[in-house]
Backbone bond lengths (Angstrom), bond angles and torsions (degrees), N, CA, C in turn:
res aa  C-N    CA-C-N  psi(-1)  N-CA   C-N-CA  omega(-1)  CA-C   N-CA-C  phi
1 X - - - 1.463 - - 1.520 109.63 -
2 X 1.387 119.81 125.45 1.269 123.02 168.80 1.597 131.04 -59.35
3 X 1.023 140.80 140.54 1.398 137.96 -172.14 1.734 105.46 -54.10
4 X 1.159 116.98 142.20 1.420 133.59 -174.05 1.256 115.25 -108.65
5 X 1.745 123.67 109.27 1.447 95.38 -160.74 2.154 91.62 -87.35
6 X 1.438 101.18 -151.21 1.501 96.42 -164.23 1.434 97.32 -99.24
7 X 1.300 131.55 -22.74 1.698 135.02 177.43 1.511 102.64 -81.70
8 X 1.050 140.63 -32.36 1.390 144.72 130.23 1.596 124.86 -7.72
9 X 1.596 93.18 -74.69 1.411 101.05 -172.23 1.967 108.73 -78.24
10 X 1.077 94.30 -27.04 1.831 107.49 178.53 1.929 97.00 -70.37
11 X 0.664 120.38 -14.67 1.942 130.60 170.19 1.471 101.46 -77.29
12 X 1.102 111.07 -68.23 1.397 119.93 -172.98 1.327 112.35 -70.26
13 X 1.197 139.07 0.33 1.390 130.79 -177.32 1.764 87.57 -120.41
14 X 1.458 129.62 4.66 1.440 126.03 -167.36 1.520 86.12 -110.87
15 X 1.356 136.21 -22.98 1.578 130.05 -157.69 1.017 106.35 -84.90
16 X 1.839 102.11 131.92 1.459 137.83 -167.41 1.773 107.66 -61.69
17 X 1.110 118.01 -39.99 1.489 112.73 -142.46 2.038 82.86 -174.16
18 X 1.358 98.90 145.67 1.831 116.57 160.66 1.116 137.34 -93.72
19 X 0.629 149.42 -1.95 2.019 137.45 -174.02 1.919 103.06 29.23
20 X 1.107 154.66 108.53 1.167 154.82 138.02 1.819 121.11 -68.66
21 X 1.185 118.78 135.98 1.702 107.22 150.48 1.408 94.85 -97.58
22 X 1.728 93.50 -175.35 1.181 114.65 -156.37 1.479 125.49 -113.92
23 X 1.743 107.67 -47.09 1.286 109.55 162.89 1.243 117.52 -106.83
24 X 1.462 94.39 143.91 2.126 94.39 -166.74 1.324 108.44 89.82
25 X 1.183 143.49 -3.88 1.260 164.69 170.34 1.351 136.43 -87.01
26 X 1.338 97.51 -87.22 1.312 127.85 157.37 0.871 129.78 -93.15
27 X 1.869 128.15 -67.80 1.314 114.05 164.13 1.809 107.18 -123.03
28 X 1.161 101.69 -176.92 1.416 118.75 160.36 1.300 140.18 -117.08
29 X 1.157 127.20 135.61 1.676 129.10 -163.57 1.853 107.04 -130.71
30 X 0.838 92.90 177.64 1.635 106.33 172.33 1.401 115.61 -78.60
31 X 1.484 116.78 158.12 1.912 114.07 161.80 1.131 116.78 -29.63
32 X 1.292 122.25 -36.56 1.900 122.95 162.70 0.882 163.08 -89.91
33 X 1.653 78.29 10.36 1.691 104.37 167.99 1.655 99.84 85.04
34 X 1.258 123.47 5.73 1.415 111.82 170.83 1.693 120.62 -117.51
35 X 1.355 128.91 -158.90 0.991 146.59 166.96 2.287 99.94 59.45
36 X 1.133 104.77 38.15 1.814 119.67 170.34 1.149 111.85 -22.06
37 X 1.455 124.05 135.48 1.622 128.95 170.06 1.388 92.86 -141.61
38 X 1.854 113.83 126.99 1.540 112.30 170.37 1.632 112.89 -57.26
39 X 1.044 105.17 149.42 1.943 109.46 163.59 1.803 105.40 -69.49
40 X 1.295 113.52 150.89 1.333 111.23 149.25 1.832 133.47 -36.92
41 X 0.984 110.74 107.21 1.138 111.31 -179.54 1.593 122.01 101.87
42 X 1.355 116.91 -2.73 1.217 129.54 -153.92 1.895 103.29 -93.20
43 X 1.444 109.45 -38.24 1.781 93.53 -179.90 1.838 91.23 -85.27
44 X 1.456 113.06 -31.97 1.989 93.35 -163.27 1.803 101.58 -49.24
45 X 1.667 106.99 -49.32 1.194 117.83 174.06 1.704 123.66 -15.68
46 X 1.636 91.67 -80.52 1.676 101.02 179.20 1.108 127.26 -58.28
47 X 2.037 112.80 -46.02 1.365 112.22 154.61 1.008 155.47 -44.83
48 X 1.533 110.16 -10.78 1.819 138.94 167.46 1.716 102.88 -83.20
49 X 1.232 108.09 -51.42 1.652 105.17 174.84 1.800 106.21 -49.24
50 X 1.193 96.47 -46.33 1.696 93.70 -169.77 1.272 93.27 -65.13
51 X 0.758 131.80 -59.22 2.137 108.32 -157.16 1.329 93.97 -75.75
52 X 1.299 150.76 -44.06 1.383 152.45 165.62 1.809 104.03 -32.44
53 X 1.203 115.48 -12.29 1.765 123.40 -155.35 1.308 99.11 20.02
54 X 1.647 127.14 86.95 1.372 132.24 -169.45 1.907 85.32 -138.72
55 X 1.477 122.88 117.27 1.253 125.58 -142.11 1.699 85.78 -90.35
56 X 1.483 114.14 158.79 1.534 113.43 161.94 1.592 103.35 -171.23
57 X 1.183 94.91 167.93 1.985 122.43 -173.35 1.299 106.51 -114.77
58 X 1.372 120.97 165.79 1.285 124.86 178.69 1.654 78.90 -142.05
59 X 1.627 112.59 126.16 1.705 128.12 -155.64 1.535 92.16 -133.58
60 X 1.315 119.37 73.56 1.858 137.77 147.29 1.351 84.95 -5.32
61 X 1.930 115.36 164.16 0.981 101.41 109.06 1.719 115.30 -121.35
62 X 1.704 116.99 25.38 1.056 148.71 164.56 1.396 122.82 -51.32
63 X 1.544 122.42 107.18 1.765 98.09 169.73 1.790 105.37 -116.48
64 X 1.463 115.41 55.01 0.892 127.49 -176.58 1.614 97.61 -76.28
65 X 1.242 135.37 -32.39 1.339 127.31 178.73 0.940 88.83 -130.05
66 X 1.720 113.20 -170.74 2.097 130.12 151.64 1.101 129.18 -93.04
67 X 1.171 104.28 139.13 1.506 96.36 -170.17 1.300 118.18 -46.64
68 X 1.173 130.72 -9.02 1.888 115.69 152.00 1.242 124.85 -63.08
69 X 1.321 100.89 -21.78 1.885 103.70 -173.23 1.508 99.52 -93.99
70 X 1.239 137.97 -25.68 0.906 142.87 -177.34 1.726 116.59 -80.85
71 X 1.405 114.48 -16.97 1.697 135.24 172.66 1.456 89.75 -84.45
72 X 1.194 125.44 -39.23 1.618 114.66 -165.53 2.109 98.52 -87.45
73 X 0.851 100.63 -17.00 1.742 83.43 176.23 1.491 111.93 -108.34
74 X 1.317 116.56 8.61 1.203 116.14 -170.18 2.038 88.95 -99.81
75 X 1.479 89.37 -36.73 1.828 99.89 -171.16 1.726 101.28 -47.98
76 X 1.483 106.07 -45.48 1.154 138.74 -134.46 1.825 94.53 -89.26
77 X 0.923 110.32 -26.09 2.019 138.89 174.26 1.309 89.87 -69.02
78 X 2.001 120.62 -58.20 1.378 103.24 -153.01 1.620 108.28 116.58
79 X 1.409 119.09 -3.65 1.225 146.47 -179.46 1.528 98.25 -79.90
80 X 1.268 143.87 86.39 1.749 138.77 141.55 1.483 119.18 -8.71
81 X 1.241 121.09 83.81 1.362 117.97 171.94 1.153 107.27 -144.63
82 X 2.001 103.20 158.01 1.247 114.37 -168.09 1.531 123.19 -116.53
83 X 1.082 147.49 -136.82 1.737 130.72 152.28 1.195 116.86 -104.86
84 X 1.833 109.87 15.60 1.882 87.53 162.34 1.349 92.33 -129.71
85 X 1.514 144.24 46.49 1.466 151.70 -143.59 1.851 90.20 -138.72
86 X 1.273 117.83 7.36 1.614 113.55 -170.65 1.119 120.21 -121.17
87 X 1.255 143.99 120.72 1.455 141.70 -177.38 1.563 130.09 -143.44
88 X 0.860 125.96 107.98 1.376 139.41 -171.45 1.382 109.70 -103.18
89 X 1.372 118.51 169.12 1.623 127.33 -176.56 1.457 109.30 -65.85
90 X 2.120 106.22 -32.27 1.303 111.99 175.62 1.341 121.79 -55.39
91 X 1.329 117.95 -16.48 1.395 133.29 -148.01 1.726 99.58 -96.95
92 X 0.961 92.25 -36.57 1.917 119.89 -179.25 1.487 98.17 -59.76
93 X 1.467 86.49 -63.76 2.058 92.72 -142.46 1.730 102.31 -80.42
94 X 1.970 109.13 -11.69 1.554 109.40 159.89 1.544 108.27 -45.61
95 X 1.481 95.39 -74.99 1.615 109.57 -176.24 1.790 111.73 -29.38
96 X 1.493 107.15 -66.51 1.294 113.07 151.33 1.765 136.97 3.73
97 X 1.377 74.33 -90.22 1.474 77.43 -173.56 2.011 106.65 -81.81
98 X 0.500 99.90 -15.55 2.153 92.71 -178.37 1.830 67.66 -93.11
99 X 1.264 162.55 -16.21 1.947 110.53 162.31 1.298 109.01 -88.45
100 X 1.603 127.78 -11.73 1.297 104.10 168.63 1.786 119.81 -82.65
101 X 1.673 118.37 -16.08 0.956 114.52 174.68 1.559 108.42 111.55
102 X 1.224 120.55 25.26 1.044 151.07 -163.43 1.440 118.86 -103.82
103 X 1.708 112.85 95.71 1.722 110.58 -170.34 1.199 136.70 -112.79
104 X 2.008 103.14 -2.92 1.396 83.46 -168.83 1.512 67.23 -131.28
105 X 1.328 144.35 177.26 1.386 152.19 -114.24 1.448 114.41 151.70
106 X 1.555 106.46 103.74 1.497 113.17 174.34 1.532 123.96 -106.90
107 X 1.693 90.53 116.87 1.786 81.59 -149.13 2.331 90.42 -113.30
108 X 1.688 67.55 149.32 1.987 81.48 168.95 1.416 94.95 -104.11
109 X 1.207 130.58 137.25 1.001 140.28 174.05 1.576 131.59 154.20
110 X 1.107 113.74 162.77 2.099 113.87 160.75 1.173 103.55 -66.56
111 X 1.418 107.96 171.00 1.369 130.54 158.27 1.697 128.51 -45.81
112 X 1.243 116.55 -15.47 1.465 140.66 -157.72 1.558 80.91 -95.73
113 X 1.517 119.97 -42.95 1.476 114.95 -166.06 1.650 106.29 -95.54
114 X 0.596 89.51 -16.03 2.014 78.14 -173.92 1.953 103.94 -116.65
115 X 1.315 120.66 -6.88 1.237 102.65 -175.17 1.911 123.00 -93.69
116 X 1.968 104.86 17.30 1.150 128.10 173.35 1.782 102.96 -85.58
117 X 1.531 102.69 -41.43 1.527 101.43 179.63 1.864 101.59 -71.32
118 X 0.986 95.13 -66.12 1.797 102.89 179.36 1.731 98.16 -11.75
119 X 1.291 100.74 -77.95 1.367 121.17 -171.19 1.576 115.79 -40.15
120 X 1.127 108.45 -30.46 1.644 103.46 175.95 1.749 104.18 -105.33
121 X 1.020 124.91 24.91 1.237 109.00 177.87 1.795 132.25 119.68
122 X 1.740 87.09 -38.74 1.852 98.16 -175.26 1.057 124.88 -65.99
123 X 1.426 153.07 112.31 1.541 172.38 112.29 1.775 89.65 33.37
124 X 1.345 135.20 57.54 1.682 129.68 147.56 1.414 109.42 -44.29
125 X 1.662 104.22 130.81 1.541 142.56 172.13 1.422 100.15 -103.76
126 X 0.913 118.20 141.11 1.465 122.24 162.82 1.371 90.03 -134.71
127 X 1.847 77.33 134.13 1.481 106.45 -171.34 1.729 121.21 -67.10
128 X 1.552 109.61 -37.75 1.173 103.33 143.61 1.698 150.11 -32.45
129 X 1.864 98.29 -23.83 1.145 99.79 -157.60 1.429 101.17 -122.63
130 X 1.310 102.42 13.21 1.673 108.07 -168.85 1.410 121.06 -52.16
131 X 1.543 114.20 120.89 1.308 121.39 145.98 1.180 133.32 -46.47
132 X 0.895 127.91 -19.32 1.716 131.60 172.97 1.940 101.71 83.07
133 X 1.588 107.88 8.65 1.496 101.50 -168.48 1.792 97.59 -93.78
134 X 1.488 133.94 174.29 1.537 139.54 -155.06 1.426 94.49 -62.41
135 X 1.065 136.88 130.01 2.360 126.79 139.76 1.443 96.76 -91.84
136 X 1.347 109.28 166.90 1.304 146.77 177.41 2.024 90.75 -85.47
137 X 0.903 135.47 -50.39 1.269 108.07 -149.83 1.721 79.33 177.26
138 X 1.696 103.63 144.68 1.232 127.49 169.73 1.575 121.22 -104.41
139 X 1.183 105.86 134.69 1.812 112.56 175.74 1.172 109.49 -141.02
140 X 1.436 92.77 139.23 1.878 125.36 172.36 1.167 107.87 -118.34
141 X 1.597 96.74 129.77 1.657 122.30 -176.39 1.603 98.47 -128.22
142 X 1.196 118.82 -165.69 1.447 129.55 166.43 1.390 111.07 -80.09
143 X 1.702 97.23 112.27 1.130 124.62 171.61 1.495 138.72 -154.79
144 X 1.646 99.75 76.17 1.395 131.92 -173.25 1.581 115.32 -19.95
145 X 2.019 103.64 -42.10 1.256 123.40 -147.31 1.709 94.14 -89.36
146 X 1.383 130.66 -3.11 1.497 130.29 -175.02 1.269 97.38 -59.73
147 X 1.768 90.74 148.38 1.734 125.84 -150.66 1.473 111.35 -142.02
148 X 0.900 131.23 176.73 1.638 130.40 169.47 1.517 96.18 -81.25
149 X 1.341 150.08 -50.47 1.220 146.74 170.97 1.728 97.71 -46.18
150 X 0.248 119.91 -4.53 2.130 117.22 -178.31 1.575 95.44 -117.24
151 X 1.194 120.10 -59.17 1.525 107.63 157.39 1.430 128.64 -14.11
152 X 1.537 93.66 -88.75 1.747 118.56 -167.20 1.515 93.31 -67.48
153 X 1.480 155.72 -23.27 1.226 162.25 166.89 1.576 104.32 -43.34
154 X 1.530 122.34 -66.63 1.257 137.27 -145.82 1.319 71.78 -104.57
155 X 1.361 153.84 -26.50 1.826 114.63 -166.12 1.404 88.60 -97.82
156 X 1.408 132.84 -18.59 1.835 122.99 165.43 1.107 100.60 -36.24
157 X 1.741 107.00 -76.09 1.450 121.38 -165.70 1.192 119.76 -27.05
158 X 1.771 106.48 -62.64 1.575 108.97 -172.24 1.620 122.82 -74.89
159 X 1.051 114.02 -8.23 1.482 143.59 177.61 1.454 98.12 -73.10
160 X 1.347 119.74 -42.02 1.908 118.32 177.17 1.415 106.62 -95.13
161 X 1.578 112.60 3.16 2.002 97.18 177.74 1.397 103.87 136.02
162 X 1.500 116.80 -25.86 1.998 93.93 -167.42 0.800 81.05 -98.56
163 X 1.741 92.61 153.59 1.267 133.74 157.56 1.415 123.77 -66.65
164 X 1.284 108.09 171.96 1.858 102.46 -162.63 1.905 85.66 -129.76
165 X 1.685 89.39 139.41 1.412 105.94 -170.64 1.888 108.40 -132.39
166 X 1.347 101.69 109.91 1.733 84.93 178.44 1.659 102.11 -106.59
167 X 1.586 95.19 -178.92 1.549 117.23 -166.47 1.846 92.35 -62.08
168 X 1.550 84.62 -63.40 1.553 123.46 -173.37 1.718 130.50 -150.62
169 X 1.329 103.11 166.61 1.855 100.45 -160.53 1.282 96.45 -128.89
170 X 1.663 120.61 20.25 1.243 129.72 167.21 1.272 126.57 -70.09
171 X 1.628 139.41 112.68 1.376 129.78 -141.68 1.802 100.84 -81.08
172 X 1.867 104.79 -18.70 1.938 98.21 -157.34 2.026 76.72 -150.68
173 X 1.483 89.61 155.76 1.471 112.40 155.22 1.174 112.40 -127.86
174 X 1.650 115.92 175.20 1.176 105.52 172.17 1.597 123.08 -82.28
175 X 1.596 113.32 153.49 1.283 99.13 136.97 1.628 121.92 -147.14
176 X 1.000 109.20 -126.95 1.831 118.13 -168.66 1.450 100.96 -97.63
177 X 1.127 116.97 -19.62 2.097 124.45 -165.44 1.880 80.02 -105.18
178 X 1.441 130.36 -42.33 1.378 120.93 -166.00 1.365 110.77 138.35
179 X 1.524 126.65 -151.86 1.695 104.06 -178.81 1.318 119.93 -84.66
180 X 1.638 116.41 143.41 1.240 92.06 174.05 1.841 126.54 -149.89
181 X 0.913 120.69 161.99 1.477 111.65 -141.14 1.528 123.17 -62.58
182 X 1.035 115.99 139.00 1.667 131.39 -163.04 1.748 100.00 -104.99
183 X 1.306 103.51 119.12 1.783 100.57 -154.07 1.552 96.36 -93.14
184 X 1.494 119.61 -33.04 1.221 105.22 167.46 1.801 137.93 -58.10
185 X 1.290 107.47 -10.33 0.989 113.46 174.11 2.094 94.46 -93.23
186 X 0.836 108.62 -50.73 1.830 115.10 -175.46 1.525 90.98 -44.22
187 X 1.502 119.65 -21.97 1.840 101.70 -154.91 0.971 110.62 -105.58
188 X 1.351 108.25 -16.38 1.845 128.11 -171.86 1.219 101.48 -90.01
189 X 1.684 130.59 -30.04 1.707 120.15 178.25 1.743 103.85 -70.55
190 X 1.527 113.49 -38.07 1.488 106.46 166.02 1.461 106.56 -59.37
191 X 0.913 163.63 -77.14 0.907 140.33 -108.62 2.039 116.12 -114.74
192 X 1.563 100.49 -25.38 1.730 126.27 150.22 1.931 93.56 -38.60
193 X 0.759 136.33 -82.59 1.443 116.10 -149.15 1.207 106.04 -80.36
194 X 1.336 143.12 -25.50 0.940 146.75 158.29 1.254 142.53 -32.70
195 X 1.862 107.10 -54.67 1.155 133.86 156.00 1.513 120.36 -78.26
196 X 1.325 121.38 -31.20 1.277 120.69 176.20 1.512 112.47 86.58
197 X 1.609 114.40 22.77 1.272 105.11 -176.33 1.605 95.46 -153.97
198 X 1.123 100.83 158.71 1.590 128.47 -145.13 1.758 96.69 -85.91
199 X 1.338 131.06 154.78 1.498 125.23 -151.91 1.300 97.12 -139.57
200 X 1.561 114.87 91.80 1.313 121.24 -154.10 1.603 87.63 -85.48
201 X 1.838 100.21 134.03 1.670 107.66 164.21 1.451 116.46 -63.03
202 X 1.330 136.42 121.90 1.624 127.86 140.57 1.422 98.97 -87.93
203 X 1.065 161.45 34.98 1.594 120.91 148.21 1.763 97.57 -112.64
204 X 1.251 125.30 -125.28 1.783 124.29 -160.72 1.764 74.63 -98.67
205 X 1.735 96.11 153.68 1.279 138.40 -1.33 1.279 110.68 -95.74
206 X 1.631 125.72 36.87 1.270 123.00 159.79 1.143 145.17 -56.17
207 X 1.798 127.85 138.59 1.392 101.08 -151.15 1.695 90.01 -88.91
208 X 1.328 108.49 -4.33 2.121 93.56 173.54 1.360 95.59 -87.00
209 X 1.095 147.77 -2.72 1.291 128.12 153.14 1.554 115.82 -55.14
210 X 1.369 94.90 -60.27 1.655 83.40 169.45 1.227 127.48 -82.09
211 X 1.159 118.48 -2.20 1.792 93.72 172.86 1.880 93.53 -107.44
212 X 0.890 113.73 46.49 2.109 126.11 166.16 1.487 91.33 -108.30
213 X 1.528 125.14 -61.35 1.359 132.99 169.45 1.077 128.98 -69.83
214 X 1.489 143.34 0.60 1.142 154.70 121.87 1.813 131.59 -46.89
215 X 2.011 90.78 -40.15 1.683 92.07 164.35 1.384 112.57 -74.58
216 X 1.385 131.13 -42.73 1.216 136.42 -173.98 1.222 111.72 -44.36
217 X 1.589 106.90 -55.45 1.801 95.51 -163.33 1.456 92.47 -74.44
218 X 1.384 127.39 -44.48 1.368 121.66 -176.61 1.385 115.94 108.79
219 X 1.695 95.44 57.83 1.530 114.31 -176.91 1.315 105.86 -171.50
220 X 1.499 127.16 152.88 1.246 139.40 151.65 1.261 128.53 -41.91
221 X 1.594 122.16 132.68 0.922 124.78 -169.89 1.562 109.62 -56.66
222 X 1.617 131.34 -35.66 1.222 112.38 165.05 1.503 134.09 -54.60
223 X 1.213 104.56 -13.59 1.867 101.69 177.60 1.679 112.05 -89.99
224 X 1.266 107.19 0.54 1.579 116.12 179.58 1.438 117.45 -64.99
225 X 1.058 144.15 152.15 1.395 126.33 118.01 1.630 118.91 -104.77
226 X 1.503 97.69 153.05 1.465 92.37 -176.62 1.479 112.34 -116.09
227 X 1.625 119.54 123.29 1.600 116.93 -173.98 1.460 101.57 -85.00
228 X 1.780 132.33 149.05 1.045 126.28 153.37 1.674 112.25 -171.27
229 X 1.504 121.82 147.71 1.235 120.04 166.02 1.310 135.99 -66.59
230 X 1.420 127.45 17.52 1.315 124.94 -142.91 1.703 102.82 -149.20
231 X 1.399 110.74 121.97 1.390 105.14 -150.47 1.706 95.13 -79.27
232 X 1.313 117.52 -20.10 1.603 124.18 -160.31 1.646 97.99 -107.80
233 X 1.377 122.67 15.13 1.718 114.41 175.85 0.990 96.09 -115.23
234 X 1.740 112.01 -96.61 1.278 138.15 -160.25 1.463 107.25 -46.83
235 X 1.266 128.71 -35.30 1.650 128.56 -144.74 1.825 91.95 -108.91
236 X 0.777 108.40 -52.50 1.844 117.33 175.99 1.178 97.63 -53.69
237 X 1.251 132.18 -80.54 1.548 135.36 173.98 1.526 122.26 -27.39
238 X 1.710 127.67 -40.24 1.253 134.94 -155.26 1.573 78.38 -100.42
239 X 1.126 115.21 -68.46 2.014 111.06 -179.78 1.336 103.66 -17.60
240 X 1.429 109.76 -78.84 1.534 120.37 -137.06 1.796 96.50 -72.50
241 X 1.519 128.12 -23.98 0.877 139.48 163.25 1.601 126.29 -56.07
242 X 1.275 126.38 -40.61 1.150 147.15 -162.93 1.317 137.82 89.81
243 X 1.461 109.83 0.19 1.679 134.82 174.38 1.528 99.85 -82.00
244 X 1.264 90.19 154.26 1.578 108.44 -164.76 1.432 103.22 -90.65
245 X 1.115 112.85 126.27 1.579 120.75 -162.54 1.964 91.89 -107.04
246 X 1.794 79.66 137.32 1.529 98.03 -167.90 1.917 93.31 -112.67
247 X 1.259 130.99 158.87 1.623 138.70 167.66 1.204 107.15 -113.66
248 X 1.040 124.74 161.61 1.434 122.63 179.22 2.162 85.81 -164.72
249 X 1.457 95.77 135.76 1.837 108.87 -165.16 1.575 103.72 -77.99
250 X 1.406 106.93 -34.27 1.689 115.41 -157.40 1.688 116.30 -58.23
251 X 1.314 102.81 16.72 1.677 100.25 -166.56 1.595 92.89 -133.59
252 X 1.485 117.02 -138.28 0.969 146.05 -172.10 1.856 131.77 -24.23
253 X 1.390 83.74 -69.98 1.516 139.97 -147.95 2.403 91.00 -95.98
254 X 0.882 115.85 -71.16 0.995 102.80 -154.45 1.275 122.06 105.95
255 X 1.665 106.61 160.39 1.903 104.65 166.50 1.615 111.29 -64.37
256 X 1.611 119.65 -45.81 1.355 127.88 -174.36 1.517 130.91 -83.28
257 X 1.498 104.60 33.95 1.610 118.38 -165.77 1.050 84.66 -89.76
258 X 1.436 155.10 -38.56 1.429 131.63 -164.37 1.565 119.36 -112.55
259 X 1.697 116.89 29.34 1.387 126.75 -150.31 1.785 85.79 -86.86
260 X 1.606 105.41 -42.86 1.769 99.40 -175.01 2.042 103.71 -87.00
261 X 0.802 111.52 -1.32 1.520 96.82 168.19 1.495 130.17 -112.35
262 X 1.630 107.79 164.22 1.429 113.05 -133.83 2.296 80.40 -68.90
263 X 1.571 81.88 165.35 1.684 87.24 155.27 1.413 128.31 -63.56
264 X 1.276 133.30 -24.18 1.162 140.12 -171.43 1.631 117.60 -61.19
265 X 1.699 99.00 -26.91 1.803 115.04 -167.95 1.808 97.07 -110.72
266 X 1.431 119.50 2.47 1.212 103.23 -173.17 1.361 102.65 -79.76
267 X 2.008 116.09 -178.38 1.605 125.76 -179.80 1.385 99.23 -88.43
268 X 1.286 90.47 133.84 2.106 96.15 153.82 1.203 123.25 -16.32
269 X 1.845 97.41 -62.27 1.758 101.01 -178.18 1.643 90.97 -128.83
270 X 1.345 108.09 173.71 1.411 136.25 -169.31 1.619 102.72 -127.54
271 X 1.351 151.98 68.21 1.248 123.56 165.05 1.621 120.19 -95.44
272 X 1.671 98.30 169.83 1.594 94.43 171.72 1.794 127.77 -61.59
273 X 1.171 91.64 -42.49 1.686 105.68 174.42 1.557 107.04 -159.00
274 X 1.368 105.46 -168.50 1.378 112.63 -171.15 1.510 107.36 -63.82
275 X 1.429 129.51 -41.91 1.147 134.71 179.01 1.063 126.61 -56.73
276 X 1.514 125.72 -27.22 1.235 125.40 164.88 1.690 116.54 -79.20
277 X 1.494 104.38 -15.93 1.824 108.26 -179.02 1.822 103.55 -74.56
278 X 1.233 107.43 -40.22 1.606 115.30 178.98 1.658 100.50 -66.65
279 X 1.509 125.79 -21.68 1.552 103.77 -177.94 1.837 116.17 -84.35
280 X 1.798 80.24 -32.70 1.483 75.07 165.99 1.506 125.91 -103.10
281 X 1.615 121.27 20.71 1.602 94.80 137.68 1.609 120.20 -114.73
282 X 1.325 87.20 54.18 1.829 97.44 171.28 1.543 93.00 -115.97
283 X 1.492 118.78 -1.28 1.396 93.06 -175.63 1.511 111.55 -99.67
């Protein structure tokens, strides 16, 4: 654990509401996102927020399921969660696309990724299934099953006008075997040169990611803090936002992810895992 100065720790004992990730965080799963084990420290953690009624999210950047399926394995870990405690990139890029005005949606992905848009309304394409008729805008989620038909689908698309939208441009997440590969980012480098157009992130380290999770709990991004393993999501995102960006080692990133970069990009705090973040806000 890194030294804590006292205006630091007087922040963290003032914060409204959390932002959490999920893997490397909280819990851990396999390359497939299954078989979950909580981290140390990770249910005493949340369970102190709850009787504290101190509001928080658990912020994917996974759309391997929906955020319902993702409340049920987190429940299922031992993780305290409720049905508005879930957030995925899908969850984002819904919001997303109905403010730019955006209706019909050609998505690469599972069901985990497109059934957040479904749910509010937006006209889902599956890229597999393409008509060859106009979308508003293309998205990549986790989708193991990508093909050259999902290819040649999305470079039509962008070839007639949409834009290309990923989950995330994160190359690995964590898991229990070590890092492991994040296909929306694998699908979006195919498909960036191809199309010739740039693959704007909706999930972290976006700053509408965080302010989607900022409306939810129902506070400003300065009263947040944001927990995460990942020196290029959670901590970039909570900076540039104004929420106090928390580290946590058990994932990604390591204790020595920020030994070559400047001070300016480091976290508020540095801990080993969740268990050491709960000792120091017991103090």
């Amino acid at each position: 654990m890194s030294e804590v100065n006292s205006a630091i720790l007087d922040r963290l004992h003032a914060v409204k509401g959390f932002v959490f990730d999920m893997d490397g965080t909280l819990i851990l799963g396999d390359k497939k996102n299954n078989n979950m084990i909580p981290l140390p420290g990770a249910i005493a953690f949340i369970t102190l927020l709850k009787k504290k009624n101190i509001p928080y999210v658990v912020m994917t950047n996974g759309t391997a399921r929906s955020p319902a399926a993702y409340i049920k394995v987190l429940r299922e870990a031992g993780i305290p969660m409720s049905s508005n405690t879930m957030m995925t990139p899908s969850s984002v890029a819904a919001e997303y696309f109905v403010q730019q005005g955006h209706k019909r949606i050609m998505v690469l992905g599972c069901p985990g990724t497109w059934e957040p848009l479904a749910d509010i309304g937006l006209e889902v394409v599956l890229s597999s299934k393409f008509d060859g008729k106009k979308v508003d805008a293309i998205y990549i989620g986790w989708y193991r099953e990508f093909g050259f038909i999902d290819l040649e689908a999305a470079w039509l698309a962008a070839r007639d006008g949409a834009d290309l939208f990923t989950a995330s441009d994160v190359p690995f997440f964590a898991s229990a075997q070590g890092p492991a590969i994040g296909t929306s980012c694998a699908i979006a480098a195919a498909l960036v040169p191809l199309t010739n157009k740039h693959a704007k992130v909706l999930g972290k380290p976006s700053q509408f990611a965080l302010q989607c999770a900022a409306r939810r709990l129902g506070l400003e991004p300065e009263e947040i803090a944001v927990v995460g393993d990942d020196a290029d999501l959670e901590v970039p995102m909570a900076l540039q936002g104004g929420a106090i960006s928390i580290y946590v080692h058990t994932g990604t990133g390591g204790a020595n992810a920020f030994e070559l970069r400047p001070k300016a990009i480091h976290p508020h705090i540095s801990v080993t895992a969740m268990a050491d973040l709960l000792a120091l806000y017991n103090t």
